[in-house]
N, C-alpha and C positions, 0 to 999 in steps of 0.2 A: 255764434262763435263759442266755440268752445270753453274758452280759458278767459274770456271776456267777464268780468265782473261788473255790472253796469250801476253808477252809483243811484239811489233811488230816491226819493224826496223823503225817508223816513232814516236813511243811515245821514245823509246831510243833515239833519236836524240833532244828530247825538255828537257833533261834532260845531256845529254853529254855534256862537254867542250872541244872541241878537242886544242890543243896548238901547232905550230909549232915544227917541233924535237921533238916532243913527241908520241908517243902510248901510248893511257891511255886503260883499263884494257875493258873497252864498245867497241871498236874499235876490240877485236880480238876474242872479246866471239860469243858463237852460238845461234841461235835463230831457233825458231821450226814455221813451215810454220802452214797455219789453215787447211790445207785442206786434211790431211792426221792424221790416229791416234796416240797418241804419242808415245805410245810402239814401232809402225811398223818403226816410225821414229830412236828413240831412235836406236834399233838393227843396224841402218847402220852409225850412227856417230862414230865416232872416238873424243869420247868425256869420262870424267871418272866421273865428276860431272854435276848435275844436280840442277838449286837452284831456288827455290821458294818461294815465301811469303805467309801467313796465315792471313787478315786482319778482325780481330772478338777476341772481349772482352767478350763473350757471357760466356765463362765458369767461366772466373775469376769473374763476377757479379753474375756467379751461386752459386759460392763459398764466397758471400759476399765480393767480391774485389773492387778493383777501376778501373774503366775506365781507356784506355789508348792503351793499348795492341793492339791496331788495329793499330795505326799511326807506328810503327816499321819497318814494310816493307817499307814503302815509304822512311822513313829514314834513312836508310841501303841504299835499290837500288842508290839512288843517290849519295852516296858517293861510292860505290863499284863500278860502270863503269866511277871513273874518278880517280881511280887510277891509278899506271903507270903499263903497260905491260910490262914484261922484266923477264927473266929466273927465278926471286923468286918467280912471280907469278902464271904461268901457265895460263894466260887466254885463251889461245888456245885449253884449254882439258874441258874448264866448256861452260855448257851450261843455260842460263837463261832462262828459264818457262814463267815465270810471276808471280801471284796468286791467291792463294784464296779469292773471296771476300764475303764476307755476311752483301753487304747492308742492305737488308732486315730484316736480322737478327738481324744485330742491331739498325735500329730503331724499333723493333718489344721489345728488352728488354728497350728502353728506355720509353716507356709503362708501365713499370713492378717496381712493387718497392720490395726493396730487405727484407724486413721487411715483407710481405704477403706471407706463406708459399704455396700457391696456385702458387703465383705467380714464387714464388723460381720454382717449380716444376715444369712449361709451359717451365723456363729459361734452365733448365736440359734435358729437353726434345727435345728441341733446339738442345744444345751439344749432343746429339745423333745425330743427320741431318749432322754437321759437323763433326763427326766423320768418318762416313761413307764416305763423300767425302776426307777428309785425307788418308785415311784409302786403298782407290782405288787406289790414283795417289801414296803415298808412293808404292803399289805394282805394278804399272805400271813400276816406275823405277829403282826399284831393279827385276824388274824379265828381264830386261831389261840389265841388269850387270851394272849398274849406279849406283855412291853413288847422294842418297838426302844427298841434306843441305836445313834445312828448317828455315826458318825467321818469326818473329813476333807471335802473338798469346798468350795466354796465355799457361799455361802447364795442360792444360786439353788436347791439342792434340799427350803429350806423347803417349795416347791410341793408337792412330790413325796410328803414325810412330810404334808402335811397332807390332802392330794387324798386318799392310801391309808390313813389313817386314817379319813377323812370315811366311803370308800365302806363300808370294812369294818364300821363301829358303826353305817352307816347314816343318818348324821344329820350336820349340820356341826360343828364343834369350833372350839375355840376356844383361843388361845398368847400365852404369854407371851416375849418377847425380849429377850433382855443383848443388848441391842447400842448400839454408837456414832451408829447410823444408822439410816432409823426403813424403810430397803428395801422401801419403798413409793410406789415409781416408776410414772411413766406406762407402761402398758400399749402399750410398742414393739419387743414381740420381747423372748421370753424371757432373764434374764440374773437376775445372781446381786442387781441391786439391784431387783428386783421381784415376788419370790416368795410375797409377801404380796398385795399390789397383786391380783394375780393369782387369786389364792385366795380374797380375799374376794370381788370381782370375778363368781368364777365359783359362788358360793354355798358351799365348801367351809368357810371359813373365819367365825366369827357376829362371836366376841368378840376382840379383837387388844389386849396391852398393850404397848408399846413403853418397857422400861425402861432410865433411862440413856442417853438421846439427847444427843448432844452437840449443845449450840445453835448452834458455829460450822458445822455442816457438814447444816445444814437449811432448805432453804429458806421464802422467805414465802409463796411458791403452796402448799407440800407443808404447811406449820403452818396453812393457810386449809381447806384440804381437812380435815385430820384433827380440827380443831376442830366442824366442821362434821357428821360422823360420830359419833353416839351410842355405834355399839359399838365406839369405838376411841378408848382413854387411853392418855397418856405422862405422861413425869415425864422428867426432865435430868438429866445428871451435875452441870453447874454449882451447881443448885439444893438436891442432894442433897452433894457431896463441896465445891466451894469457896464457895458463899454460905452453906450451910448451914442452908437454909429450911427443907428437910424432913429427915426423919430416914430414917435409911436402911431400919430394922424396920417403921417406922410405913407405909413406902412399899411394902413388901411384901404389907405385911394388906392395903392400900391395893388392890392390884394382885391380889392374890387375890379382894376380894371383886367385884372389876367382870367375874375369869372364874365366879364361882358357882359351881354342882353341878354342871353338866354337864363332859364329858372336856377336857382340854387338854394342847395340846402343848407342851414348855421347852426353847426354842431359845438357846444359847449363843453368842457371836460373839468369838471371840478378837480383834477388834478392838477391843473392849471392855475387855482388860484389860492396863494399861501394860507394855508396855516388850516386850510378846509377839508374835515374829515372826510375822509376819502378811498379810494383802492390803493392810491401812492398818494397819499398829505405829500407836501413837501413845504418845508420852510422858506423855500424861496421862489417867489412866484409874481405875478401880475396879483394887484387888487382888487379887492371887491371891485369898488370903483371902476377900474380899469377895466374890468368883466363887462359890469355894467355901460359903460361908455361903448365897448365893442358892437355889445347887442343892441345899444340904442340906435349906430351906426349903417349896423349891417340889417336892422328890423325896419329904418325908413325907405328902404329900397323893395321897389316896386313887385323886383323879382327873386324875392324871398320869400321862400315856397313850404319851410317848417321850420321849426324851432325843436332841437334836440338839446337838454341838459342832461350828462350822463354820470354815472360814475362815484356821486357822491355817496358817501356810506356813513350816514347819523349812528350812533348810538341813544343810548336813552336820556344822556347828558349834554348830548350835542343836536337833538333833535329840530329844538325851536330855532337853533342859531341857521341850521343848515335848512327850516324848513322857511326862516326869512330873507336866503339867500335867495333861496330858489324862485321866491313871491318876487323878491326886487326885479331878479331876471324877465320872468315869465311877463309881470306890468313893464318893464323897459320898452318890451320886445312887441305888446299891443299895442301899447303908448306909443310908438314908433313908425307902427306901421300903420297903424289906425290914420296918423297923421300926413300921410305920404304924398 
């Protein structure tokens, strides 16, 4: 693969701190050699995750966002192999990839101003290129019997995990999303607010739950649409965190039982959770906490097929905070399911 960066046991070592009496979480994980394909490899580990980065803003600038979303992988990896190894966390069953990188691609939109609808549309066109390679190695390791966990990026490559899971089981699948926004946009050129749109659109996608929609930032066309759609429920943070109509457990069984028995995928949107650098931070949001609770929820089920966190966007100040979110998430979500 082209754009594939594969991490090697000599760049993990400039990034580990190893400590006396300790096993930190880098120290027991697996790493994939260069010289064999990763599928071929994949079939003989004895490994149950697979986790990789997505480094590219390309969608979120397609969709008029803010830079950012590239820097998350790196902020994440370095705090997830120095955490500690020990029976909570299974680092013996996860395997680390590496990532995706699209240098090229983004200095190629930093060219591009987001105001020139010409230009919008080269940026879209873009996110098709990356989608396709999402889109591969997602089915490389579910055809493979591996769950992805996938890191950084914006949520334009919802597409990509669900398109490569669809092809790999065969059949179309179905996701649940933390998010602020329900990124089920008109179908005008790929971008990170229509990943879903898209996917269902194209038959990959059956069941879609949209949890935690914020009401101010949804429109009346887009709530007429989704009402209208049988296999597509929401619920709102208003309704759940400040009116307090629903309960937030109750909204989860809720939300499980409209995905059923067949596979689905658990999309994260750090826009969702207050106060976290991001493509839209927002001050008012669901908790860590409550992030955390979601994923521990929806990661002990059986039929929980990847794990996407999308969206966030560190700075070099905000780095370690967003790169310990990420680690809580990512251990929830094996913890979880390791456990099932």
């Amino acid at each position: 693969m082209k754009y594939l960066k594969r991490l090697t046991h000599s760049e993990l070592s400039k990034i580990l701190n190893p400590r006396p009496k300790e096993i930190k979480f880098g120290e027991q994980i697996v790493l994939l050699s260069n010289s064999t394909p990763i599928y071929d490899q994949l079939l003989n580990l004895d490994v149950g995750y697979v986790i990789f980065g997505i480094k590219e803003a390309v969608g979120v600038f397609a969709n008029c966002g803010n830079h950012g979303t590239e820097n998350a992988w790196d902020a994440a990896i370095k705090v997830l192999v120095n955490t500690q190894a020990n029976p909570h966390t299974h680092a013996n069953k996860v395997l680390i990839l590496g990532c995706l990188e699209f240098e090229a691609f983004q200095e190629k939109i930093n060219t591009l101003d987001q105001s020139n609808k010409k230009d919008l549309k080269k940026a879209r066109k873009i996110v098709q290129k990356i989608d396709a390679e999402v889109t591969f190695l997602m089915h490389q390791i579910v055809s493979a019997g591996k769950i992805p966990i996938v890191i950084g990026g914006g949520h334009n490559n919802a597409y990509g995990n669900i398109k490569g899971t669809s092809l790999a089981l065969k059949k179309p699948i179905n996701v649940i999303n933390f998010d602020a926004h329900h990124d089920f946009r008109d179908e005008e050129g790929r971008h990170s607010g229509n990943g879903f749109s898209y996917a269902f659109a194209e038959g990959f996608l059956k069941r879609y739950f949209i949890f935690g929609m914020h009401e101010n930032y949804v429109s009346d066309t887009i709530l007429n649409t989704l009402k209208k759609l049988k296999n597509i429920q929401y619920n709102t943070f208003e309704a759940i965190a400040i009116r307090k109509t629903l309960d937030l457990k109750h909204e989860m069984n809720a939300a499980l039982e409209h995905l059923g028995d067949a596979a689905f995928g658990l999309e994260i949107d750090c826009d969702a959770i207050k106060n976290t650098p991001s493509s839209a931070k927002t001050p008012s949001g669901f908790s860590a906490e409550q992030a955390r609770q979601f994923v521990d929820f929806f990661g002990s089920c059986e039929n929980a097929s990847y794990l996407h966190i999308c969206e966030a966007a560190p700075t070099k100040e905000t780095e370690t905070q967003v790169g310990k979110l990420i680690t809580y998430l990512i251990s929830d979500f094996i913890r979880a399911h390791a456990n099932d």
